[in-house]
C-alpha positions as CSV (number, residue, x, y, z in Angstrom):
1,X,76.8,99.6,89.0
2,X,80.0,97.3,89.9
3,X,82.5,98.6,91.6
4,X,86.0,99.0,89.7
5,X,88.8,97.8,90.9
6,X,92.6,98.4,89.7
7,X,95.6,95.9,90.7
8,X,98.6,96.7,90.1
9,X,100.7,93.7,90.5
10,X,103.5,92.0,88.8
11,X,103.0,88.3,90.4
12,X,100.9,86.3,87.5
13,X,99.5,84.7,90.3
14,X,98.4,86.8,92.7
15,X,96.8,88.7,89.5
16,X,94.8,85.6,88.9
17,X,93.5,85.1,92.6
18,X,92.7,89.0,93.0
19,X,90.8,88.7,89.8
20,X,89.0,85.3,90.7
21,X,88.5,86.5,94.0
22,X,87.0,89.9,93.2
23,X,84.8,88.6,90.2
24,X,83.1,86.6,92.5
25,X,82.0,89.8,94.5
26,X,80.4,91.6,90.9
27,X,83.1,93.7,90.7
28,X,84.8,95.0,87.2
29,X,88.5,94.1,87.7
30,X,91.5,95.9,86.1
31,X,94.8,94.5,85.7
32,X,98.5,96.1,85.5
33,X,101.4,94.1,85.5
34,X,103.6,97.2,86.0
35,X,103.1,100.4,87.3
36,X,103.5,102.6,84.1
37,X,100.4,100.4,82.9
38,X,98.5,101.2,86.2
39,X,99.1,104.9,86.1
40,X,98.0,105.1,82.6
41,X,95.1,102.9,84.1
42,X,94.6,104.9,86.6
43,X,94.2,108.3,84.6
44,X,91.7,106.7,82.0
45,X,89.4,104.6,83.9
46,X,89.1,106.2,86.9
47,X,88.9,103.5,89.6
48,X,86.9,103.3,92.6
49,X,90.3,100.9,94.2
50,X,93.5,100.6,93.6
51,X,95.2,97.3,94.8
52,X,98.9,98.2,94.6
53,X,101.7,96.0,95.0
54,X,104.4,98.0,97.2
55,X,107.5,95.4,95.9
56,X,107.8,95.7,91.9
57,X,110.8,95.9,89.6
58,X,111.1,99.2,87.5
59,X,108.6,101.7,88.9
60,X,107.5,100.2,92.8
61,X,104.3,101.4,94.0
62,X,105.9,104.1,96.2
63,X,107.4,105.7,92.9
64,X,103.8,105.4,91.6
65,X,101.9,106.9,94.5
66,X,104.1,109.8,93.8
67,X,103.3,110.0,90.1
């Protein structure tokens, strides 16, 4: 079974690398562009990783390691 991996980033293109990247490896890849989406994420898929950006507008990943 792949490992699942969640990123939580809101740079299109380091989204797009992570994902490439991490594909490559057989891994199942989750993407949030914010961090109310990777909570919710987070909560529902249960993720063996969680690649979280520290440096987002809105919620930044401290506020969501909190959550």
């Amino acid at each position: 079974m792949p490992l699942k991996i969640l990123t939580i980033e809101d740079d299109q293109a380091i989204t797009t690398f992570l994902n490439l990247l991490l594909t490559i490896y057989e891994m199942q890849v989750l993407v949030a562009n914010d961090g109310a989406t990777g909570i919710q994420l987070a909560r529902t898929e249960s993720p063996d990783l969680i690649l979280l950006d520290l440096m987002m507008p809105g919620m930044d990943g401290f506020e969501f390691l909190r959550d």
